[in-house]
Each structure stands twice: as structure tokens, then as C-alpha cells.
C-alpha positions in Angstrom: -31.2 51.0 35.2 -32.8 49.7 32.2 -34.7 52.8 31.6 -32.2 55.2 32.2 -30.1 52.9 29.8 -32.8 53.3 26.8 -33.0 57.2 27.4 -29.1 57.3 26.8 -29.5 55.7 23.9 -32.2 57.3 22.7 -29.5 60.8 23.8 -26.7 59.5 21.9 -28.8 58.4 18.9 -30.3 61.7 18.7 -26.4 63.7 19.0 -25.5 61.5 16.2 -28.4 62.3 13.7 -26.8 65.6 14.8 -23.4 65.0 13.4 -24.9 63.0 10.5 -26.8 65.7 9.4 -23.4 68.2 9.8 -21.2 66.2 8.5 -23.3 65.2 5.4 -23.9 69.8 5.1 -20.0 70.4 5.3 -19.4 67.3 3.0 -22.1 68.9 -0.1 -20.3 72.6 0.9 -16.9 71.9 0.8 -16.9 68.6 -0.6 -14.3 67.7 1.5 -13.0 63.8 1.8 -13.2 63.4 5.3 -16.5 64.7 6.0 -18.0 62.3 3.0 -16.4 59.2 4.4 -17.9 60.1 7.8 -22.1 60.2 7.0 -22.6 56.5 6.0 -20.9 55.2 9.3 -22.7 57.7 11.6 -25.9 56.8 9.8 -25.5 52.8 10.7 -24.5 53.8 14.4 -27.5 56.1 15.0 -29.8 53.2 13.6 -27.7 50.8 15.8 -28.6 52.8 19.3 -32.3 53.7 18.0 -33.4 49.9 17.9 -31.6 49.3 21.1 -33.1 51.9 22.8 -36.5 50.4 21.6 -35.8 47.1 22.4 -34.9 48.0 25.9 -38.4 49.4 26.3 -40.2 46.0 25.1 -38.1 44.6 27.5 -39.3 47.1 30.8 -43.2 46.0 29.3 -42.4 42.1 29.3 -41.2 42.8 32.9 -43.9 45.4 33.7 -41.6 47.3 35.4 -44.1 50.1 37.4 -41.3 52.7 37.9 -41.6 53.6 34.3 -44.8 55.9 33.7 -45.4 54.7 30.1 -46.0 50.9 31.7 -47.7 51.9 34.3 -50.4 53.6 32.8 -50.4 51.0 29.6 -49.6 47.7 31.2 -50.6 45.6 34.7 -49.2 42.3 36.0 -52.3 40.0 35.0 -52.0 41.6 31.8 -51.5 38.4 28.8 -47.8 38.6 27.6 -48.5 39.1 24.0 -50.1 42.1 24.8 -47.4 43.2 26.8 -44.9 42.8 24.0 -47.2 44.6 21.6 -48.5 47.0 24.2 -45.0 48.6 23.9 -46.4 50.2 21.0 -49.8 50.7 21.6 -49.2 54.6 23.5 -48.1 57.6 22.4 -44.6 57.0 23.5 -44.2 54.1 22.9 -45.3 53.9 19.4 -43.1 57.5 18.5 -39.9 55.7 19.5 -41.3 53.0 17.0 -41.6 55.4 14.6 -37.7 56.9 15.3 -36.5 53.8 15.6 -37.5 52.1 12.1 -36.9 55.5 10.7 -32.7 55.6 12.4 -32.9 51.6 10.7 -33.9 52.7 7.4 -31.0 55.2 7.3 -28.5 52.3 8.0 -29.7 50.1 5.6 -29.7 52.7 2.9 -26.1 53.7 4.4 -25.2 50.3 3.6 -26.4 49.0 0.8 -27.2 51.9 -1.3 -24.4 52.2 -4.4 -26.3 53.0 -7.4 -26.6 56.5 -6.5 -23.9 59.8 -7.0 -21.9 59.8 -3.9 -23.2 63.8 -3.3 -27.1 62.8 -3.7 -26.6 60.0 -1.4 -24.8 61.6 0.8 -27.6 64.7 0.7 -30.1 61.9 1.0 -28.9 60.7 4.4 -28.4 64.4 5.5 -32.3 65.1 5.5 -33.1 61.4 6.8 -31.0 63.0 9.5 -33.0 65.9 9.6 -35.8 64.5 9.9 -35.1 62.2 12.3 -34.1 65.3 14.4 -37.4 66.5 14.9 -38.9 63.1 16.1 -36.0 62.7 18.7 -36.7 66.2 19.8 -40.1 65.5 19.9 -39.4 62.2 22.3 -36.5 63.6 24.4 -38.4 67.0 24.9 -42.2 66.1 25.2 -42.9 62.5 25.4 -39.9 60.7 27.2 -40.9 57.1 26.8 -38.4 56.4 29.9 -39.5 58.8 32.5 -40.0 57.2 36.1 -42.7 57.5 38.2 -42.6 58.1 42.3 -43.6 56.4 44.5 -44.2 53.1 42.0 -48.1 52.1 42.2 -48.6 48.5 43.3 -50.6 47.8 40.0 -50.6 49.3 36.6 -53.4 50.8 34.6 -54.1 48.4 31.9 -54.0 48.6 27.9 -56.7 49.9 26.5 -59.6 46.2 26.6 -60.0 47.4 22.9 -56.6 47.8 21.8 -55.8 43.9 23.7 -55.8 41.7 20.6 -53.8 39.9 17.9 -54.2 42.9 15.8 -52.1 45.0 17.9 -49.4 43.2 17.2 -49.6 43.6 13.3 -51.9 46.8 12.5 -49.7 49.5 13.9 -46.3 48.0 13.1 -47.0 47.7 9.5 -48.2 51.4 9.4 -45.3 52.7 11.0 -43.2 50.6 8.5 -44.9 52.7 5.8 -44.4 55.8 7.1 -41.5 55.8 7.3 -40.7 54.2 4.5 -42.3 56.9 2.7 -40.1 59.6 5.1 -37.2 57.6 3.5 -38.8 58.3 -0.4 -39.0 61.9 1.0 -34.8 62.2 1.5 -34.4 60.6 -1.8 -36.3 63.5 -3.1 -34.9 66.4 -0.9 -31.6 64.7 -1.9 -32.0 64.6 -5.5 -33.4 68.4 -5.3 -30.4 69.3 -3.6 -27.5 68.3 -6.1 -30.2 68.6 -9.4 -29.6 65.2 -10.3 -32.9 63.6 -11.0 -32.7 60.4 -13.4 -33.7 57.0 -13.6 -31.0 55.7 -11.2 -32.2 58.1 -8.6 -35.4 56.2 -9.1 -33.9 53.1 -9.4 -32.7 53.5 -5.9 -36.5 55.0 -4.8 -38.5 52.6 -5.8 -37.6 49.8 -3.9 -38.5 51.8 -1.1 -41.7 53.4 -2.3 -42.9 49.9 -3.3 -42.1 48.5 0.8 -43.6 51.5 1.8 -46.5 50.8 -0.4 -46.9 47.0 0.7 -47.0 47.9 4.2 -49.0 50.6 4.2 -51.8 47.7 2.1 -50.9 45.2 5.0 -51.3 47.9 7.6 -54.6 49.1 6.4 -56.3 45.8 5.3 -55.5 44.4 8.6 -56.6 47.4 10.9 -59.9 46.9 8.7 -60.5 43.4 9.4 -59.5 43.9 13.4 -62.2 47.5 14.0 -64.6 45.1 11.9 -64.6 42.0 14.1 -63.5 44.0 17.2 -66.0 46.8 17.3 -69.1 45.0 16.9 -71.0 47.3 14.8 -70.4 45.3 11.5 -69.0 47.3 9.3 -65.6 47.8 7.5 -65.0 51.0 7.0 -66.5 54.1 8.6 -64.5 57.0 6.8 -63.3 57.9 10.2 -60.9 60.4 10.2 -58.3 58.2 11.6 -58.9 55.9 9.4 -58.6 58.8 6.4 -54.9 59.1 8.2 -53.8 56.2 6.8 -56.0 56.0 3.8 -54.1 59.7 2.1 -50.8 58.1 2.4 -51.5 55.4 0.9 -53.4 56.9 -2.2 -50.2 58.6 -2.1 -47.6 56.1 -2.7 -49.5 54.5 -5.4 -49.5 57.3 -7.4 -45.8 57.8 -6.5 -45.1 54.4 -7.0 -46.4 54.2 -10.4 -44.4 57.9 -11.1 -41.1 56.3 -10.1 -41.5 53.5 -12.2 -42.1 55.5 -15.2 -39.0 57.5 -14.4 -36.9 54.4 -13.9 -38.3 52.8 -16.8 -38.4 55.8 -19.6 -37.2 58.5 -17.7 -40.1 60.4 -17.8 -42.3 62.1 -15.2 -39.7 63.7 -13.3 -41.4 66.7 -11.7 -44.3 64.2 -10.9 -42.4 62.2 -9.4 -40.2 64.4 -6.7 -43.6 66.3 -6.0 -45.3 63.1 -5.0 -42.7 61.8 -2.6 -43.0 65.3 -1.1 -46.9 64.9 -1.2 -46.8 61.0 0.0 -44.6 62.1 3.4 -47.0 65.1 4.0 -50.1 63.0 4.3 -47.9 60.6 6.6 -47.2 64.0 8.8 -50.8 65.1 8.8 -51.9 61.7 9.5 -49.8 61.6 12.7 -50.8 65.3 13.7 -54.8 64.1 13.1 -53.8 61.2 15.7 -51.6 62.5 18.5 -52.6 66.9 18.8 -55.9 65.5 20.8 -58.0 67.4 18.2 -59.5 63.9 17.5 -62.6 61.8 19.6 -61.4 57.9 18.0 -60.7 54.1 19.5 -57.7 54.9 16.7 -56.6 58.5 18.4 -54.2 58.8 21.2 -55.7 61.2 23.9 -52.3 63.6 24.1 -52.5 67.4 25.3 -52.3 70.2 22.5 -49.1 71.4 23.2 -48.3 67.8 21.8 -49.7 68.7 18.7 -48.4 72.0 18.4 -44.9 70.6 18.1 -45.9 68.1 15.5 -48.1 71.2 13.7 -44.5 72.6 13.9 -42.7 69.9 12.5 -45.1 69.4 9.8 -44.5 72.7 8.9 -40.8 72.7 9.3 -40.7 69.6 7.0 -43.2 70.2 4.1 -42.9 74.1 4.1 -39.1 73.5 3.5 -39.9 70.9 1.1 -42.2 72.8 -1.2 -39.8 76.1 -1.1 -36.6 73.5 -1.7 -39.2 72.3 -4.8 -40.2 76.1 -5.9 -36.5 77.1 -6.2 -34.9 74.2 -7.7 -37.9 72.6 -9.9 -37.3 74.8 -12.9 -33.6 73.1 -13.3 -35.3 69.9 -13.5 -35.6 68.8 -17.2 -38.9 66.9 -17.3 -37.6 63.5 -19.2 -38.5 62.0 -22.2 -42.0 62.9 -24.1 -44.7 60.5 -24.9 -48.1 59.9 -26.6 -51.1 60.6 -25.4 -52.1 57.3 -26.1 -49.4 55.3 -24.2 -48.8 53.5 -21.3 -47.0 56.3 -19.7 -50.4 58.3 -20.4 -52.7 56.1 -18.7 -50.2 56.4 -15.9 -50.5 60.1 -15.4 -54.2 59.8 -15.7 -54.3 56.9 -12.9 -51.8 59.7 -11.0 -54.6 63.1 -11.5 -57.4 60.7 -10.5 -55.2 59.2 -7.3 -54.6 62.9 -6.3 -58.2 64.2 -6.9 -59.0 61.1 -4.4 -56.5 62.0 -2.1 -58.1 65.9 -2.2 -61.3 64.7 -2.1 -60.0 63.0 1.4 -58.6 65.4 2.9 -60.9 68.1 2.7 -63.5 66.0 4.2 -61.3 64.9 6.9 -60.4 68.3 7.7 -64.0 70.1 6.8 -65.0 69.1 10.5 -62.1 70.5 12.6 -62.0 73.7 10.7 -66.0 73.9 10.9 -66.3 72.9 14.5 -62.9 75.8 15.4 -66.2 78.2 14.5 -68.5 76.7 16.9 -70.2 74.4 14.2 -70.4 70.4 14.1 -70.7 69.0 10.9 -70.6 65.2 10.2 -69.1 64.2 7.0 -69.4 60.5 5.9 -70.3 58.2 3.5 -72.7 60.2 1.3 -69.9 62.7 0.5 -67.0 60.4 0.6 -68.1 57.8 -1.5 -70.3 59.7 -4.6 -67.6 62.1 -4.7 -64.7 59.5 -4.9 -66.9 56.8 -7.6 -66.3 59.9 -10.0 -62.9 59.6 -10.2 -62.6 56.2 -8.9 -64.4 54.4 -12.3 -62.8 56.1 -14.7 -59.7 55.5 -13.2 -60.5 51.8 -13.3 -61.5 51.5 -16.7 -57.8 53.2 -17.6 -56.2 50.4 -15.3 -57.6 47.8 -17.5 -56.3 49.6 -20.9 -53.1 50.6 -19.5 -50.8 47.9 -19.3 -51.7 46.6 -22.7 -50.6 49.6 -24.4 -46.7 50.1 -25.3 -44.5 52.7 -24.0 -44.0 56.0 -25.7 -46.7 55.9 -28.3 -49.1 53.3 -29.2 -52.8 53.5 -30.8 -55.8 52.2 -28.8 -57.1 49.7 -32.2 -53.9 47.8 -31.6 -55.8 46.6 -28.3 -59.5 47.0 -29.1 -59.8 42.9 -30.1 -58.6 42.9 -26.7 -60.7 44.7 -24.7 -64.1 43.2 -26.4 -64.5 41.0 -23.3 -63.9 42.7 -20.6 -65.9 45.3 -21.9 -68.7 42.9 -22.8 -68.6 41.6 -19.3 -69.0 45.1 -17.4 -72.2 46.1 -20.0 -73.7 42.9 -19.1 -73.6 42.7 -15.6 -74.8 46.3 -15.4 -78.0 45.4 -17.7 -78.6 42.4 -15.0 -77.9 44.3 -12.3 -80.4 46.9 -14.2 -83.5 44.5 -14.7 -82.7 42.0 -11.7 -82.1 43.7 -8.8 -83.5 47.2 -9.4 -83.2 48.5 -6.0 -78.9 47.3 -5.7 -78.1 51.2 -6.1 -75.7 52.8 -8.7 -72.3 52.7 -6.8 -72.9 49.3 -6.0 -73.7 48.3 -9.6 -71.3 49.9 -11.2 -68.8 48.6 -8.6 -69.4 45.2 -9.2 -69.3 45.5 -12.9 -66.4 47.5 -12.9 -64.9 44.8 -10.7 -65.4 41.8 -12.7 -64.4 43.8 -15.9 -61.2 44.5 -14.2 -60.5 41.0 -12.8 -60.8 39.6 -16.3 -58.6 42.1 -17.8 -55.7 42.4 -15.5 -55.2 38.9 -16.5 -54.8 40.3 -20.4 -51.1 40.7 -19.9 -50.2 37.2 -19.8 -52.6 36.3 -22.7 -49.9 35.2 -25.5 -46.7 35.2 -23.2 -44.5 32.2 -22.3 -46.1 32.0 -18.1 -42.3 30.9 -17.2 -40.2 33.4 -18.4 -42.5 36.1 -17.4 -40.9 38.7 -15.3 -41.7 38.9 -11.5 -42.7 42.4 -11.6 -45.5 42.0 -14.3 -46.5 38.4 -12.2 -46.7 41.3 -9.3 -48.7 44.0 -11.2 -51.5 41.6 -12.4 -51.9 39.8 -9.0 -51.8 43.3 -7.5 -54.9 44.7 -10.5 -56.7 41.7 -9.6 -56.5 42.1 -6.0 -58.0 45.4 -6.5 -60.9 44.3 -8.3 -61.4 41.4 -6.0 -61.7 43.6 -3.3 -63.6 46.1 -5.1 -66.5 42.9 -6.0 -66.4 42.6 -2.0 -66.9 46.2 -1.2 -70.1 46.3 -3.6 -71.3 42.5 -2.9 -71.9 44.1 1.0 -73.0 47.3 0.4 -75.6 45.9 -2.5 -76.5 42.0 -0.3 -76.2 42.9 3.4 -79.1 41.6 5.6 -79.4 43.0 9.3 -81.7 41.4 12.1 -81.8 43.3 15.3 -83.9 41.1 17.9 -84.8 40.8 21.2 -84.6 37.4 21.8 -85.1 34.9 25.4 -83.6 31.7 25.3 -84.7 29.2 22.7 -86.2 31.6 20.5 -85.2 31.2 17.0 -84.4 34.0 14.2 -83.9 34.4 10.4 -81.5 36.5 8.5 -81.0 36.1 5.3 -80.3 32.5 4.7 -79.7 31.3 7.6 -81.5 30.4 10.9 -80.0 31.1 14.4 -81.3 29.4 18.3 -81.0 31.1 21.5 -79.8 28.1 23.4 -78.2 29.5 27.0 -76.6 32.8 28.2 -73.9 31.4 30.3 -70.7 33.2 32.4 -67.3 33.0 31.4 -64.3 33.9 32.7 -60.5 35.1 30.8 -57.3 35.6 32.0 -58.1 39.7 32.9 -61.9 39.5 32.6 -65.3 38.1 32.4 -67.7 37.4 29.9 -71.5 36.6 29.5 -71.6 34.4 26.7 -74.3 33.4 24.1 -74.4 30.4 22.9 -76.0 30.5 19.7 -77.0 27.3 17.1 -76.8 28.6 13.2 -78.1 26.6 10.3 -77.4 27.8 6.5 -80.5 26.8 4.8 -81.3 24.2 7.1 -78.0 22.5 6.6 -75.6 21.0 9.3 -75.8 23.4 12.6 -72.9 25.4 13.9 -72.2 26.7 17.0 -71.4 30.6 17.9 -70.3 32.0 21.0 -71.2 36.0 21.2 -69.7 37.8 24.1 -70.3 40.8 26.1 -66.8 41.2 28.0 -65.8 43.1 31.2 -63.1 44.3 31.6 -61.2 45.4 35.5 -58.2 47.0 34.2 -59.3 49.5 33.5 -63.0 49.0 33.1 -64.7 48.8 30.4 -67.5 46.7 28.5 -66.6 45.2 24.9 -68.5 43.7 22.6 -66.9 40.2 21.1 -68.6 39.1 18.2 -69.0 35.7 16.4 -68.3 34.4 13.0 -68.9 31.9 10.7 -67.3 32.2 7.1 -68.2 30.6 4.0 -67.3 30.5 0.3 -70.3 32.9 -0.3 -69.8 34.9 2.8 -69.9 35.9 6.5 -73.0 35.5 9.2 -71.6 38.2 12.1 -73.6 38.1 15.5 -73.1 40.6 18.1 -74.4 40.3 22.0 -76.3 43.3 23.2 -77.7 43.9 26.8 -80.3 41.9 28.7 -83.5 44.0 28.6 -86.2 44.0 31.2 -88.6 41.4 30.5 -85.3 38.8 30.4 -84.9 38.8 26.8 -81.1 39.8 25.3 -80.5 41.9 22.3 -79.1 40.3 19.3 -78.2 41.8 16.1 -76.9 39.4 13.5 -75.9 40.4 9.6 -75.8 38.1 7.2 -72.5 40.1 4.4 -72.6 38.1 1.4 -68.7 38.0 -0.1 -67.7 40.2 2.6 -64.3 38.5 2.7 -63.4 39.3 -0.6 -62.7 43.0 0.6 -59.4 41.7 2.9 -58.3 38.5 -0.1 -57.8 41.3 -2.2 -56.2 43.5 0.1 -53.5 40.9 0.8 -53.6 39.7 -3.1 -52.7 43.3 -3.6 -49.9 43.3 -0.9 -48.3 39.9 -2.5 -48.0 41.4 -5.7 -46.6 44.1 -4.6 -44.0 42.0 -3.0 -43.5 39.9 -6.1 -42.9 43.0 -7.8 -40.7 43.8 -5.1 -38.6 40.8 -5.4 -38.0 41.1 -8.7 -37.2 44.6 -8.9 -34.4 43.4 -6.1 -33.3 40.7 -8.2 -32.8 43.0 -11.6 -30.8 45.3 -9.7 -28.5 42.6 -8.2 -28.0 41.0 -11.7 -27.4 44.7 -12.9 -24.8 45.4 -10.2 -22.9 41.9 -10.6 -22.9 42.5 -14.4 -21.6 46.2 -14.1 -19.0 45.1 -11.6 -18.1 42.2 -14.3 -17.3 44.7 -17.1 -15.7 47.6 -14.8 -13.4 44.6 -13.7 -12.4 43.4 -17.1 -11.6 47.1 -17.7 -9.3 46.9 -15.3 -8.0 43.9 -16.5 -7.4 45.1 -20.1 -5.9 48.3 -18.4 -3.3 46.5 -16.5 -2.5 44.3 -19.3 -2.1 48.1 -21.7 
């Protein structure tokens, strides 16, 4: 019964996002008492039944009960427990009702903490949540019922996916789905503020917050789904401009240029138009993201293999959702007064420059992401990859950098650029240097490469400029949070161009006790041996590694098999230093004995995930300050409206 529980659930969840979304229409129309009162508590109920519901499938996984299709073509008995928890998630279904229930959550905490807003814009706010939310339950209840019951029950299930069963599942796809639809929740903020006309800085005060946890998530989600394909897929690379991974990629260019938008607009109110466009923008790239991985148009580890008509109801949804959008945006933009002016030469400049670069990017993205599907719908296959996406990104990628160093040291409003120039001489000095011995030492590094590792350590030094002169303890937490988050960036940015300029590869057939060099170091064949895991087997290398004939280490390369269902993986080995990462890979025993090997040697290759999580903790610095502001605000208004009263009562 604990399936047909978790679909009535899921029923009554949906047939309250109903009444939410009625009562929230009837209370903007007639603006009628009862029907206000009635929104916030039918919002916290439907989040209430949504997280049950998806709890109570967790729960049918951890007990891999085989009645229920979804486990038994995801899950088996033998099947390690963390990967039953997480496998909950790692489907179609499963993952959707993910999806509706941290989007129903979201509604109830904005239900119930959210005061800073007009009563009508919050109450319009949860009205599209609603409606939102309506299509995904629709989509679950109607086309992929994450409850249905199979007859008769197979004696054993199918098995996860031997790629998907690792540690990563557990944090990649949550953290995604967290910004989603965080982003879906910045969307209703916007459709709400559309809908009354009132678009100031305390409708950005109360956007932001979630923007920015949509933002760190999203940085989380995709840094760690980098690092897991790069260790887990054995071919030794971190990115592949797959267009899966472009799914997550859009939104996320996205929300930082919305995220930078709102904070202008809660700051100066400025940038209002920006800003509601780009939460309409930052939800549309989470839409066509999850049409690009669930209509089956896709070949991807990332892509869930659904049927078309699947995909036509999201293709409608998306359509439903953004077409609204844009035509709510079209009739009602031209009542939205677009803030306060500034100079061109002003922090809020560099911002909007950072914005038309981010968007350029994000176009840039999606045309080669969707060049292929539309190409291939003729009877053509195209392959676009690296040598479009990354020249045609560097040109708006580098200026965009060099404006992210100016930026926060100018002043709001108006400002001129000599104020700063004494500033800037050394970062400046340090990006013309490394280029000239990048230039006359290492010839042959490439001109992306070069320019990104200047433009990287050019960065790092000047998103430190902000604290230069301040008093370090009573700095705020935001400004702590943007220069951890800049230097992240160029942290990451020094990895990305250290592996694409240093990279050595060694393919090699090798038999046992045959030694090989890459790069610096020197690797043994000592023994292929079996090995056995809890739902497969393994033939194992063991391999001896020595960095410049220094103390050896041991590495343990696996080729894994896999019963349920079958499959062969590759498991690869790794050994991390200051300086870098040696990555070995077993291939297939050839004829004459010997076993492939192919071993890179990716010099500062970690730097590319420190700074994607140095990025994420400033964010959440900012995040926390930002929370703590508003709670001082809110104690200090409630302070003065109470002494009104006071001096009222005493008139």
C-alpha cells in the first residue's frame, strides 16, 4: 500500500496547487479577504504532501519493493544500499517527482517566510509557482506515474545503470534539481511582479536570496557532475561540451547574469527590465535543459532514454510557460519604469557589460547545442565541439574578465576609471608578463591557453583589490563572498588552461613488468589480478608509480563487469599532488598478452573543481550575509513600527 499511498499524495498535492493557483486568481481579481488569507496555507500543505509522497518512494527503493515498475527496472536486491537511496532519483520518474517535490517545498517556504513583499505580488507570486507546478504534476500523474505496479512481480530487478552506481549520484543530480527549481521560484517572483507592476528593490530584496541558492547549487551541481564523468568515464577529460552537459551549463550562465541584475536593482534600483527578463531567460534554459534530457532526442550517459511523446508534453510545457512569459513581459514591460540612471563608467556599468557578455555566452551555447538536432531533423549529422565552442566563447569570455577585475573597484552611479588606474598597475603588469613568457617560453602553449592563464592570474590578484585598505573584520559578508567567489573563478580558470596547455598522454601496450614514462613520472606493470564487489567483478592492475624517481605509489586500475544489467566500466586510478593529477585507465588484454594502458599525466588539473567550490562558498557567504541584513532589517523595522504604536496609544 505504500505505493498507492505516495500516488494519493502525489493526487492531493497536485488538486491543491489547483486551489492555490484559484484561490491566489480570485484573490488579485476581486481582492477579496478570504480568498488572500487562503493561498499561503494551501501553499505549505501542497509542499507538505509533495515531500511525503517523495519520501515514500525512497522508502519502496530502500525496500526494493519489485511490484513497483520504477524499482524494478532501476534497482535489484544485491544492489549496495546507497545506491538504492540515491537510485530513487537516478530515472525519469523518479527524478521528476524530485523536481515537483523541491519545487511544492520552495512554495512553502516562501509561503512562510516571505513578508517583505506587497501582500498582491506575493500572493501573484505563489499563484504562478502554482502554475507551474501544475504542469509537472500533470506531467507525473498523466505520463510518468512514478507509483505504477507491475504484474506478475519479477523475482529480480533490473539494476541502476553500472555507470550511474556511485557517490556522485547522490550529490550531482540533487544539487541540479535544487537549482532548477530555484530558478522556477525566481521565475514567479517575476511573473508576480509583472502581474501587479510593482517592480522595486524590495521585490529584489525578496529574489535574490533565491537567485543566489539557485546560483550556488547550480556551481555545486555542475562542478561535481564534472569531477564524477571525469574520474568515472575513463576517457580523461573534464568537459566534453556534450549537450547534456550544455543543459546545465545555459542555466547557470543564466543566473549569474541575473544574479548580478538583482543585486543592482536591490542595491540602486536600477536594471529593472534586465532584471525580470533574465529570471524569465534563467527558467527557460532550465525548461530546455530538461526537454534536451527527457524527449529521447538525445544519445548521452547524462540523457534519460524516454519515448517522444514524453517530450512532446515537456515541448508543450516549455511552451505554455515561456510563451506566456514573454507575451505577460511584451504587454506589461512598457509600465515598468527602468530605475535610476548611471554612468558609463560605474560599477553598475561593468555590470551590464558582464550581463551582454553572459548572454552572448549563453547564445553562443545554445545555438551549438541545438545546431545538431535541427541539422540532423534534415537528414544531416554535424558534430559541433570544442573548436566552435571554445574560440567563439574566449571572445566574450576575456573581455568580460578584464571588466570583472575593474568592476568592483569602481563606485556606484558614476565614477572615473583614473581614480583606480594606481590600482590596476599590477594586475595588469602581471597579465602582460605572463603572456610575453608564455610568448618566448613555451611557443607551442596555444592562444586560448595563454591568454587563459594570464587572464587568470591577473584576475586572482585583483579580486583581492577590494580588501586592499579596509579594516578585514568589519568587512561585510557579502563582499568576503564576492572576492572568494572572483578568485574562485580565476583559480579555476588557471586549471582549465594549465591542462589544456601541460597535458601529457601515454597510450601503451604493456605485459607485466614493463615500465612506462609520462611526463614526470614512471609507472611498472606489476600483476593483472581478479577482483570481486558486492554486484560485480573486476580485473585489476596493479600499477607502481614513481614521481621523478621519488618514493613509489601504488594504483589499482580496473576494468569492471557488471551482471545487472551487463555492462563493462572502466575504473580509473589516481594519484593527486600539489602540482597535479597522474590518471591511469585499464584497457583490454590484446592478443600477444599484453594490456592496454593509457595514462595522462594533467598538471594543476585540480585547480578547475577548488575553484568551482571556492566559487560556491562565496556564494554562500554572500548568501549568509545577505540573510543576516535582512533579519537585522526586519527586527529594526518591527522596532520602530512598534514604538509607533506605542507613541499612538500613549496620543
Amino acid at each position: 500500500m505504500i505505493a498507492e499511498a505516495g500516488l494519493v499524495l502525489l493526487w492531493l498535492a497536485a488538486a491543491l496547487a489547483l486551489l492555490q493557483l484559484v484561490t491566489g486568481a480570485l484573490a488579485l481579481r476581486s481582492a477579496g479577504a478570504p480568498y488572500a488569507e487562503a493561498v499561503r496555507p494551501v501553499a505549505i500543505a501542497q509542499g507538505v504532501l509533495a515531500t511525503l509522497s517523495f519520501f515514500l518512494l525512497i522508502w519502496l527503493f530502500l525496500r526494493t519493493d519489485l511490484s513497483v515498475l520504477l524499482v524494478a527496472t532501476n534497482s535489484h536486491t544485491l544492489k549496495p544500499l546507497i545506491f538504492k537511496f540515491a537510485g530513487s532519483w537516478g530515472n525519469h520518474e523518479g527524478s521528476m517527482l524530485l523536481w515537483v517535490a523541491v519545487m511544492a517545498l520552495s512554495g512553502t517556504l516562501v509561503a512562510l517566510l516571505e513578508r517583505r513583499l506587497p501582500e498582491r505580488t506575493m500572493i501573484a507570486t505563489l499563484a504562478a509557482q502554482a502554475f507551474v507546478s501544475l504542469g509537472f504534476y500533470a506531467f507525473l500523474l498523466f505520463s510518468s506515474n512514478p507509483f505504477e505496479r507491475i504484474k506478475p512481480v519479477p523475482t529480480e530487478g533490473a539494476g541502476l545503470n553500472p555507470l550511474l552506481q556511485d557517490i556522485g549520484l547522490a550529490f550531482h543530480p540533487p544539487t541540479l534539481y535544487f537549482g532548477y527549481v530555484g530558478l522556477s521560484v525566481a521565475f514567479s517572483f517575476a511573473v508576480g511582479a509583472l502581474v501587479t507592476r510593482q517592480v522595486g528593490p524590495d521585490f529584489a530584496r525578496a529574489m535574490r536570496p533565491w537567485v543566489l541558492g539557485a546560483w550556488i547549487f547550480l556551481t555545486i551541481g555542475i562542478t561535481a557532475g564534472s569531477y564524477w564523468a571525469y574520474y568515472e568515464l575513463g576517457w580523461g577529460g573534464w568537459w566534453f561540451w556534450d549537450p547534456v552537459e550544455n543543459a546545465s551549463l545555459m542555466p547557470w550562465l543564466a543566473a549569474t547574469a541575473l544574479l548580478h541584475s538583482v543585486s543592482v536593482l536591490a542595491a540602486r534600483d536600477a536594471l529593472r527590465i534586465w532584471t525580470i527578463m533574465l529570471g524569465v531567460i534563467a527558467f527557460s534554459m532550465s525548461m530546455v535543459g530538461t526537454f534536451l534530457v527527457r524527449s529521447g532526442i538525445l544519445t548521452s550517459v547524462h540523457a534519460f532514454a524516454v519515448s517522444p511523446e514524453r517530450g512532446s508534453f515537456i515541448l508543450a510545457l516549455l511552451c505554455i510557460y515561456i510563451g506566456g512569459a514573454l507575451a505577460l513581459f511584451g504587454l506589461r514591460a512598457s509600465t515598468v519604469n527602468e530605475g535610476k540612471q548611471f554612468a558609463w563608467s560605474s560599477r553598475e556599468a561593468s555590470l551590464v557589460f558582464n550581463n551582454v557578455a553572459l548572454t552572448a555566452i549563453l547564445g553562443i551555447v545554445l545555438v551549438g547545442t541545438l545546431y545538431p538536432l535541427v541539422t540532423e531533423a534534415f537528414g544531416v549529422r554535424v558534430s559541433v565541439g570544442p573548436p566552435y565552442f571554445n574560440p567563439a566563447s574566449a571572445v566574450f569570455v576575456f573581455p568580460m574578465l578584464v571588466v570583472m577585475a575593474i568592476g568592483p573597484l569602481l563606485r556606484w552611479r558614476d565614477d572615473s576609471l583614473s581614480r583606480i588606474a594606481g590600482r590596476l598597475i599590477v594586475p595588469f603588469a602581471v597579465l602582460v608578463l605572463t603572456l610575453l613568457v608564455g610568448w618566448v617560453f613555451a611557443p607551442d602553449m596555444g592562444l586560448l591557453p595563454l591568454g587563459g592563464l594570464a587572464l587568470a592570474f591577473m584576475l586572482a590578484i585583483a579580486s583581492l583589490l577590494p580588501l586592499v585598505r579596509r579594516d578585514l573584520r568589519r568587512a561585510k559578508l557579502p563582499l568576503w563572498g564576492m572576492v572568494i567567489s572572483h578568485f574562485g573563478i580565476a583559480v579555476a580558470l588557471a586549471g582549465m588552461a594549465s591542462n589544456a596547455a601541460f597535458t601529457t598522454e601515454r597510450l601503451a601496450a604493456t605485459a607485466v613488468g614493463d615500465t612506462l614514462m609520462v611526463g614526470p613520472w614512471t609507472l611498472g606493470l606489476l600483476d593483472i589480478e581478479p577482483v570481486a564487489g558486492q554486484n560485480w567483478t573486476a580485473l585489476e592492475a596493479r600499477l607502481v608509480a614513481s614521481y621523478r624517481e621519488g618514493p613509489q605509489i601504488l594504483l589499482h586500475p580496473q576494468s569492471r563487469n557488471f551482471t545487472m544489467p551487463q555492462m563493462t566500466t572502466s575504473e580509473s586510478a589516481l594519484v593527486t599532488r600539489w602540482n597535479g593529477q597522474l590518471y591511469a585507465v585499464l584497457g583490454e588484454q590484446a592478443d600477444d598478452g599484453r594490456w592496454q594502458l593509457r595514462v595522462w599525466w594533467k598538471p594543476f588539473v585540480p585547480l578547475i573543481w577548488i575553484g568551482g567550490l571556492l566559487v560556491a562558498l562565496g556564494g554562500a557567504i554572500a548568501l549568509a550575509g545577505r540573510v543576516t541584513e535582512d533579519v537585522k532589517r526586519r527586527a529594526i523595522g518591527q522596532r520602530i513600527a512598534e514604538r509607533r504604536q506605542d507613541s499612538a496609544a500613549l496620543a
